[in-house]
Backbone and ligand atoms as CSV (ligand in chain L), in Angstrom:
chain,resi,resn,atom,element,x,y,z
A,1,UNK,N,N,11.225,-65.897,-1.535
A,1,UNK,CA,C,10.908,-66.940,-0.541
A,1,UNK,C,C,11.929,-68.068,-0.633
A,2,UNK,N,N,12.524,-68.309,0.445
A,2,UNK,CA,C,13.408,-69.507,0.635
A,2,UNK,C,C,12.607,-70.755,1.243
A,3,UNK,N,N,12.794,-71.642,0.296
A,3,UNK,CA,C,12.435,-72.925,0.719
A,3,UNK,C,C,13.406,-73.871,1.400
A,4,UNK,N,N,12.847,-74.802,2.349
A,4,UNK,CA,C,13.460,-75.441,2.872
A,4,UNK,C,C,13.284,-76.810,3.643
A,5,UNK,N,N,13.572,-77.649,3.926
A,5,UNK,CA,C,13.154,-79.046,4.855
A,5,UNK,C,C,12.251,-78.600,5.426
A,6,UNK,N,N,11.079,-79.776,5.677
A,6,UNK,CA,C,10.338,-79.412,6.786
A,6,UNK,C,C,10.674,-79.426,7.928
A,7,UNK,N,N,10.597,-78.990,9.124
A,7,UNK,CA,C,10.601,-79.166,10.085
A,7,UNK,C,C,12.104,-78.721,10.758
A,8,UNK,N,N,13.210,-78.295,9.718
A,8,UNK,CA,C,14.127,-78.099,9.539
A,8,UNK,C,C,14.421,-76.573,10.765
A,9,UNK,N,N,15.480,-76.383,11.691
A,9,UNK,CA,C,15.368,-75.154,11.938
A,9,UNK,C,C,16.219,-74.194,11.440
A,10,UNK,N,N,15.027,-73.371,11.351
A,10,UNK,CA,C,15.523,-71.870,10.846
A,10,UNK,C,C,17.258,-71.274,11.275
A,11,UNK,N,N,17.966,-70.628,10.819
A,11,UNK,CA,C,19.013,-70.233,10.840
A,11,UNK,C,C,18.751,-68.547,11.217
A,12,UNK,N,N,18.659,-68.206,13.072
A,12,UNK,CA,C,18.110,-66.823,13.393
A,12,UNK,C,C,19.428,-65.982,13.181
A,13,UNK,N,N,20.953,-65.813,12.638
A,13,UNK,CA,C,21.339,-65.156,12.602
A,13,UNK,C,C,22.100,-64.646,14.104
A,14,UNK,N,N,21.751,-65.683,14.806
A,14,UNK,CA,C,23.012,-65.562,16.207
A,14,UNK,C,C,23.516,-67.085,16.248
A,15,UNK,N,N,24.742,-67.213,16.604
A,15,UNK,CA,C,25.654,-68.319,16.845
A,15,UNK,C,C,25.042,-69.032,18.367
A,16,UNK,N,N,23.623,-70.019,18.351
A,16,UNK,CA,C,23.442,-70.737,19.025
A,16,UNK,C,C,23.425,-72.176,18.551
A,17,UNK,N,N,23.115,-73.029,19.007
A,17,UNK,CA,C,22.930,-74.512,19.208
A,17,UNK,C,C,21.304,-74.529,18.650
A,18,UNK,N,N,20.244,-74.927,17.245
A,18,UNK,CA,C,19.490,-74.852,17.357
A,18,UNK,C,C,18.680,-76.260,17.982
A,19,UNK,N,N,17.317,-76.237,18.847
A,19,UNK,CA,C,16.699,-77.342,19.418
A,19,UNK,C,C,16.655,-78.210,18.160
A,20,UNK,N,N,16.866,-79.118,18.893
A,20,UNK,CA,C,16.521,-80.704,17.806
A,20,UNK,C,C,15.527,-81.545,17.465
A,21,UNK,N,N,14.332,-81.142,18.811
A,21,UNK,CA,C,13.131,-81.229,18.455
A,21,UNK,C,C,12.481,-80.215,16.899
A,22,UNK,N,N,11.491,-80.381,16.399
A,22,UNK,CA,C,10.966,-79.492,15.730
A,22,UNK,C,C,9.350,-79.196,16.734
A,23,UNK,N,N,8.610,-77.750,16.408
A,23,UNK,CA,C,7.862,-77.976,16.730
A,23,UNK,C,C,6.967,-77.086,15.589
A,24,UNK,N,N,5.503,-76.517,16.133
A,24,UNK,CA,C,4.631,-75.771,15.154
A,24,UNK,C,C,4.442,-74.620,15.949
A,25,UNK,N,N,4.741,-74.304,16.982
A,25,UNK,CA,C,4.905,-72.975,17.245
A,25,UNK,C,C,5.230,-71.599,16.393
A,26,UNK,N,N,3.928,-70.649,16.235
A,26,UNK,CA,C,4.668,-69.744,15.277
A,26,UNK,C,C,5.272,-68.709,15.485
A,27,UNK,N,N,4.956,-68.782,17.266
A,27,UNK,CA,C,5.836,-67.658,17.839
A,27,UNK,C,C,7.628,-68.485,18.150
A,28,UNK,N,N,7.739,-69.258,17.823
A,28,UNK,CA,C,9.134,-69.931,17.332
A,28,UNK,C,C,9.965,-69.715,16.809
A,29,UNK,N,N,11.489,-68.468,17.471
A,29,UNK,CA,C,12.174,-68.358,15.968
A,29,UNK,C,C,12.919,-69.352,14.956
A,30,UNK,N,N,12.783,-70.378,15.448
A,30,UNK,CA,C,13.737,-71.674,14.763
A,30,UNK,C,C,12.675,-72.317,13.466
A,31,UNK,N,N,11.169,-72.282,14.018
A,31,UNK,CA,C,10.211,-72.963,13.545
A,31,UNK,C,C,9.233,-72.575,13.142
A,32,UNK,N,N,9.105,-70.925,13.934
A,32,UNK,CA,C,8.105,-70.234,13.440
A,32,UNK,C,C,8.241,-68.889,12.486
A,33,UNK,N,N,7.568,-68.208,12.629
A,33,UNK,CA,C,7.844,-67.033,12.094
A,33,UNK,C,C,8.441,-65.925,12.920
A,34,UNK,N,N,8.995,-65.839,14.312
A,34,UNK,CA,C,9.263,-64.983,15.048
A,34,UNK,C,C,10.416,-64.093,14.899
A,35,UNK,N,N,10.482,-62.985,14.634
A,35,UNK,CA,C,12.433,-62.673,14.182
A,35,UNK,C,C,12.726,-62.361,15.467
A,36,UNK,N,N,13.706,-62.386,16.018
A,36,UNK,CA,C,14.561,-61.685,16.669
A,36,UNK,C,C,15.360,-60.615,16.507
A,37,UNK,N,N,15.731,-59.943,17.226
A,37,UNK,CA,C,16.793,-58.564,16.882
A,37,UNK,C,C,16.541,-58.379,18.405
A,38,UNK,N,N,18.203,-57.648,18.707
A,38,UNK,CA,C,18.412,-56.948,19.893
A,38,UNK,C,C,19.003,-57.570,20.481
A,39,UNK,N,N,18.968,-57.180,22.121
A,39,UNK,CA,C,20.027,-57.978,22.969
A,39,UNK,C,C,19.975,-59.045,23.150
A,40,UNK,N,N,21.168,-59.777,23.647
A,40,UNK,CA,C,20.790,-61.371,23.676
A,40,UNK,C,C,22.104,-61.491,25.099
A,41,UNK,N,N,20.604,-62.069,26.277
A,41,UNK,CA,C,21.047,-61.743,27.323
A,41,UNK,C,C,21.077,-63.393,28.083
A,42,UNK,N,N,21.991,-63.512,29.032
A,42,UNK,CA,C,22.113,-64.752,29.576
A,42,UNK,C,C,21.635,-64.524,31.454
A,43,UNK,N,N,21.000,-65.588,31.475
A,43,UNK,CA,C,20.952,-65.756,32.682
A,43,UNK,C,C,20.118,-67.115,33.236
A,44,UNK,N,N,19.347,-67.361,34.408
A,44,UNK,CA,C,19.162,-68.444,34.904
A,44,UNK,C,C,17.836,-68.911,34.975
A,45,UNK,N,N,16.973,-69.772,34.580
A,45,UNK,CA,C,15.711,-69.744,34.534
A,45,UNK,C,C,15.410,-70.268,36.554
A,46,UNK,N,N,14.197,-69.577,36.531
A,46,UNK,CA,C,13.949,-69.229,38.004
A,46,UNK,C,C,12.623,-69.662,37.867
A,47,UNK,N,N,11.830,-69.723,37.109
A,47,UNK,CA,C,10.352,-70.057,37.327
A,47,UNK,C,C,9.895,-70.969,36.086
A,48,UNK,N,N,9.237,-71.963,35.608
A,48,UNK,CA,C,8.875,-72.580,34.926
A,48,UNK,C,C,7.104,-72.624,34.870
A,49,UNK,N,N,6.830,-72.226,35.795
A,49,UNK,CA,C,5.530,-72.677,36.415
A,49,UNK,C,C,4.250,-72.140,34.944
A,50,UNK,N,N,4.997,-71.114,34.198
A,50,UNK,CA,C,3.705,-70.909,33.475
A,50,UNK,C,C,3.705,-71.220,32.085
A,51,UNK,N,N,2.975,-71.468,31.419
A,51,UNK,CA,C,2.644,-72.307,30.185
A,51,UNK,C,C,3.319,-71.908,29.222
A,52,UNK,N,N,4.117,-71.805,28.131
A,52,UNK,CA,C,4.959,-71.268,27.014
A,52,UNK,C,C,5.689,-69.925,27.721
A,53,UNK,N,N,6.104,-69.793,28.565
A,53,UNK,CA,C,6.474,-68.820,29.056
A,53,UNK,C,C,7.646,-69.308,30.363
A,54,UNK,N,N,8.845,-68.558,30.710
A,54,UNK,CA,C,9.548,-68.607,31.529
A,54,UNK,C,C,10.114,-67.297,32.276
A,55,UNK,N,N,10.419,-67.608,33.503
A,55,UNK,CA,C,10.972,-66.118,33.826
A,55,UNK,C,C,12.702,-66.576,34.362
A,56,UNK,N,N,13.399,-65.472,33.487
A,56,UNK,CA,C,14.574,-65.732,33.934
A,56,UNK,C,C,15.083,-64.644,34.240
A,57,UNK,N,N,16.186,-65.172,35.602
A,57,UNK,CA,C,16.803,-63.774,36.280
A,57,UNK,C,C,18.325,-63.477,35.814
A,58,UNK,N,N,18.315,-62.635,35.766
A,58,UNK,CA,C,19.908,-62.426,35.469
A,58,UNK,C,C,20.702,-61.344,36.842
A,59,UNK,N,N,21.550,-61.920,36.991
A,59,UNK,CA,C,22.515,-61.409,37.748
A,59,UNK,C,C,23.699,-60.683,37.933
A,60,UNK,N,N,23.962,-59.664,38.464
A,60,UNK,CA,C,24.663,-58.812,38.076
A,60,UNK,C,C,25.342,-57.876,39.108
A,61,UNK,N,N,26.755,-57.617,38.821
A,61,UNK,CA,C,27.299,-56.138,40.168
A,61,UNK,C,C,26.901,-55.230,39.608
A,62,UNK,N,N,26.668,-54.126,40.867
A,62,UNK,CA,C,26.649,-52.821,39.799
A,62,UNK,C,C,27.694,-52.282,41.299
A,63,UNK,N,N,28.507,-51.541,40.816
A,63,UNK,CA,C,29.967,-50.717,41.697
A,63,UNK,C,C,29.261,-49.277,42.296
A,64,UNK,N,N,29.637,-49.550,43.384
A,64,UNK,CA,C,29.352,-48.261,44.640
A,64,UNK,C,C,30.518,-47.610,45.167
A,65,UNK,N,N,30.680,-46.187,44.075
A,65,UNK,CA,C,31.785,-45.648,43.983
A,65,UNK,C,C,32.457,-45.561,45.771
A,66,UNK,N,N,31.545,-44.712,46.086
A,66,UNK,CA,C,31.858,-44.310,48.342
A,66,UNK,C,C,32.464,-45.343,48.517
A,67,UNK,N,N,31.756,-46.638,48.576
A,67,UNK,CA,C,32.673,-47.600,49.439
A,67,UNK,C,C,33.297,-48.458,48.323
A,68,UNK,N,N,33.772,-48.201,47.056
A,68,UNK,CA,C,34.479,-48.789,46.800
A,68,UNK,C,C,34.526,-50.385,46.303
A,69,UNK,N,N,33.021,-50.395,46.484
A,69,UNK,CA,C,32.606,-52.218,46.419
A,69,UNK,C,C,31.491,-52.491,45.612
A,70,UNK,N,N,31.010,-53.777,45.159
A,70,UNK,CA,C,29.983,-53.831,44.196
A,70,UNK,C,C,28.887,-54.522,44.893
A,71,UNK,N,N,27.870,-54.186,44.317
A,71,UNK,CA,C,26.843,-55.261,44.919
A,71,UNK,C,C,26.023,-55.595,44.319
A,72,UNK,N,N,25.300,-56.579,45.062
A,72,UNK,CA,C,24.928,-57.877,43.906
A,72,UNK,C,C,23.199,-57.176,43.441
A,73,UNK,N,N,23.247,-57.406,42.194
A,73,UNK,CA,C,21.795,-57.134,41.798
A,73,UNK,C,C,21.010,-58.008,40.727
A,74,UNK,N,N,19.880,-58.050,41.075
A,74,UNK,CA,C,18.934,-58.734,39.499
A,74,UNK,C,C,18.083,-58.240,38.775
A,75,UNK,N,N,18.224,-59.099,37.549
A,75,UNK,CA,C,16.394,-58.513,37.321
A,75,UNK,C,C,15.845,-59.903,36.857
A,76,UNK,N,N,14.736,-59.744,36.831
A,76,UNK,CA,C,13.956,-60.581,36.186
A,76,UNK,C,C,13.453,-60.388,34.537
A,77,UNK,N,N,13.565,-61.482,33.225
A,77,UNK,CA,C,12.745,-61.066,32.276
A,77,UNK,C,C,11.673,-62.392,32.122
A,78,UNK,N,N,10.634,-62.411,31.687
A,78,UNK,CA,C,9.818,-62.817,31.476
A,78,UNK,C,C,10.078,-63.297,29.873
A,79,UNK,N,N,10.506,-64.291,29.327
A,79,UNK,CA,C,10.141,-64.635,28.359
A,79,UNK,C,C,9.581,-65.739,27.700
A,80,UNK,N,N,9.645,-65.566,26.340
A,80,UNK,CA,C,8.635,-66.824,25.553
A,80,UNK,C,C,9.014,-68.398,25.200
A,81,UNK,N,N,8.653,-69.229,25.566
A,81,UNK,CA,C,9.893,-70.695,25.722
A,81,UNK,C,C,8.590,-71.471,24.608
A,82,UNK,N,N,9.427,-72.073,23.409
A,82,UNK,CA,C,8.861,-72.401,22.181
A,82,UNK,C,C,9.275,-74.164,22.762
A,83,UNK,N,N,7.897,-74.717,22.601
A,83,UNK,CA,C,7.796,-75.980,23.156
A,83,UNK,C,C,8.759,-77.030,22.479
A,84,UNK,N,N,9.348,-76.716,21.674
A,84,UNK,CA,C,10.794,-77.472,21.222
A,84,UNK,C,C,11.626,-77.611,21.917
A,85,UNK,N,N,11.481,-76.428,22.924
A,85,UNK,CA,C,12.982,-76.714,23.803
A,85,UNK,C,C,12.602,-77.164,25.390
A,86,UNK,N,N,13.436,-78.195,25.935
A,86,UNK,CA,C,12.827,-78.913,27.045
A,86,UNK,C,C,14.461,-77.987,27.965
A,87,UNK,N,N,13.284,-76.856,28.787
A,87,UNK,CA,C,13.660,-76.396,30.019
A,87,UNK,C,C,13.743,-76.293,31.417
A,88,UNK,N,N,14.311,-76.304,32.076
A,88,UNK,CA,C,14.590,-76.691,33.312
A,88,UNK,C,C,14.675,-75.373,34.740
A,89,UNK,N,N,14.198,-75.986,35.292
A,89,UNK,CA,C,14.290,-74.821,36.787
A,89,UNK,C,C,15.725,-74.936,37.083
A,90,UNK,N,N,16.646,-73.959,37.078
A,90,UNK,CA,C,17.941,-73.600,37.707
A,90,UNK,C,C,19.054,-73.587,36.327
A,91,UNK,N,N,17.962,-73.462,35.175
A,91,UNK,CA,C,19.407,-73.845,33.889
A,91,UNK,C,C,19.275,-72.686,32.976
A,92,UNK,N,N,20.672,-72.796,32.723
A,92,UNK,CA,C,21.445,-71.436,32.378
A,92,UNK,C,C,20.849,-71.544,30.490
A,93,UNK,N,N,20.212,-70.685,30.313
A,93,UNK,CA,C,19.864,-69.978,29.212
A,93,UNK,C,C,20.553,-68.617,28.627
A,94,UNK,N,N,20.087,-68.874,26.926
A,94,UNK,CA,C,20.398,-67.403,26.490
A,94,UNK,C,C,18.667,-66.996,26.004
A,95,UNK,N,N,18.411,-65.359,26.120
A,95,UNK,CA,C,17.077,-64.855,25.495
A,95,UNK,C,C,17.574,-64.075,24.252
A,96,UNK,N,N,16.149,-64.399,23.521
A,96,UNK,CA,C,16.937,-62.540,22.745
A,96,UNK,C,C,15.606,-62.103,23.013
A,97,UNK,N,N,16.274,-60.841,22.271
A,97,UNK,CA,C,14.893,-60.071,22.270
A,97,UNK,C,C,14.264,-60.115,21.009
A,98,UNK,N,N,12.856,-59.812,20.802
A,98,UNK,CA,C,11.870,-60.178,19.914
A,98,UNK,C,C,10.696,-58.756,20.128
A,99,UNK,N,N,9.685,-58.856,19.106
A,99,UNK,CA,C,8.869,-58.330,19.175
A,99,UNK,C,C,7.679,-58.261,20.303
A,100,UNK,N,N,6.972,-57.520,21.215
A,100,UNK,CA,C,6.128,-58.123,22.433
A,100,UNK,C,C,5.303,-59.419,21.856
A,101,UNK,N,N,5.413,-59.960,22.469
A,101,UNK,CA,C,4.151,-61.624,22.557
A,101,UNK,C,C,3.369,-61.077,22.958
A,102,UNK,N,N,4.093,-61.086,24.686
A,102,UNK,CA,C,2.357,-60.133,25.518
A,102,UNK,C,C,2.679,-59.156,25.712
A,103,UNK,N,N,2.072,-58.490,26.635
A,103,UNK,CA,C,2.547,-57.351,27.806
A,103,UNK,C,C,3.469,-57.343,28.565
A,104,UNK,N,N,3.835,-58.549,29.028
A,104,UNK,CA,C,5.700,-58.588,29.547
A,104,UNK,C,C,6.489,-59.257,28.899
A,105,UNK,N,N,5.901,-60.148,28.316
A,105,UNK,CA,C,7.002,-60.618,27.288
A,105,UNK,C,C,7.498,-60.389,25.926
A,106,UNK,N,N,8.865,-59.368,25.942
A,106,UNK,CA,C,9.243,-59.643,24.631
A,106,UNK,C,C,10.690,-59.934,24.727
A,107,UNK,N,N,11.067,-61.063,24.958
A,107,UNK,CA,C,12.208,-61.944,25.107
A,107,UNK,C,C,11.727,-63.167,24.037
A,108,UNK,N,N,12.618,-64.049,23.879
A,108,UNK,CA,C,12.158,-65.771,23.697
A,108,UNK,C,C,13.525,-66.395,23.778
A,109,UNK,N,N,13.298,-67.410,24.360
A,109,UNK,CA,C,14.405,-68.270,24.784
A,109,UNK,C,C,15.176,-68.893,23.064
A,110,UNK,N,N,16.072,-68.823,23.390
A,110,UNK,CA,C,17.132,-68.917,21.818
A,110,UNK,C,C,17.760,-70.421,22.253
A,111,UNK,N,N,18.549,-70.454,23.507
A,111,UNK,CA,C,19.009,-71.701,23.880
A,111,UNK,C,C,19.345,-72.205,25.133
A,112,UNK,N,N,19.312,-73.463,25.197
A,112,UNK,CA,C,19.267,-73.649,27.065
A,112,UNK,C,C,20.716,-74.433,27.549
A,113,UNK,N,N,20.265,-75.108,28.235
A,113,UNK,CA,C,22.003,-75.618,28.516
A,113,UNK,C,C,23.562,-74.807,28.139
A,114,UNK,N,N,23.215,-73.881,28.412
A,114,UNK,CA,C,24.315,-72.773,28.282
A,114,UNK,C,C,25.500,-72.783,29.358
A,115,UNK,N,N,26.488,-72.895,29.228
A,115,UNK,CA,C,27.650,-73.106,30.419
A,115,UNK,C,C,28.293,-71.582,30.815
L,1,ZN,ZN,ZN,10.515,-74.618,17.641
């Protein structure tokens, strides 16, 4: 067991910016117990509207060999936003992936203000 500052955040093992708030969230990987592993995907938060939770879209070409051209596609992920971090409708985030929270979510927001 590694001890450490309270309130101090955790070191998840990807090269982000950790929040500067602390919080008690334990689905928190900075603060809580949450690990992460897997992809760690960027894109745009699109919905805020629901409680510890965000949905962000990511955007993307995918190439259409026939004509030669790409076109535009999304998806949506649903993930877990740890009340430390103060997020915004239209701002560029990174997720990773995590273990399921719920039933659609197994993302959690890692960091926001992403350029
Ligand atoms: Zn936290």
């Amino acid at each position: 067991m590694i001890f450490m500052a309270e309130n101090e955040a955790r070191d998840i093992g990807v090269d982000v910016n950790p929040p500067e708030e602390p919080c008690e969230d334990k689905n928190c990987p900075f603060h809580g117990e949450l690990p992460v592993r897997g992809q760690v995907l960027r894109g745009v938060v699109d919905s805020v509207k629901m409680d510890g939770s965000v949905v962000v879209k990511k955007n993307y070409f995918h190439y259409i060999p026939k004509y030669e051209r790409y076109e535009k596609r999304s998806s949506d992920y649903s993930a877990h936003l740890p009340p430390c971090m103060d997020i915004e409708e239209g701002e560029k985030v990174k997720i990773m992936e995590c273990r399921s929270i719920s039933k659609s979510i197994s993302y959690v927001v890692i960091e926001g203000g992403v350029k």
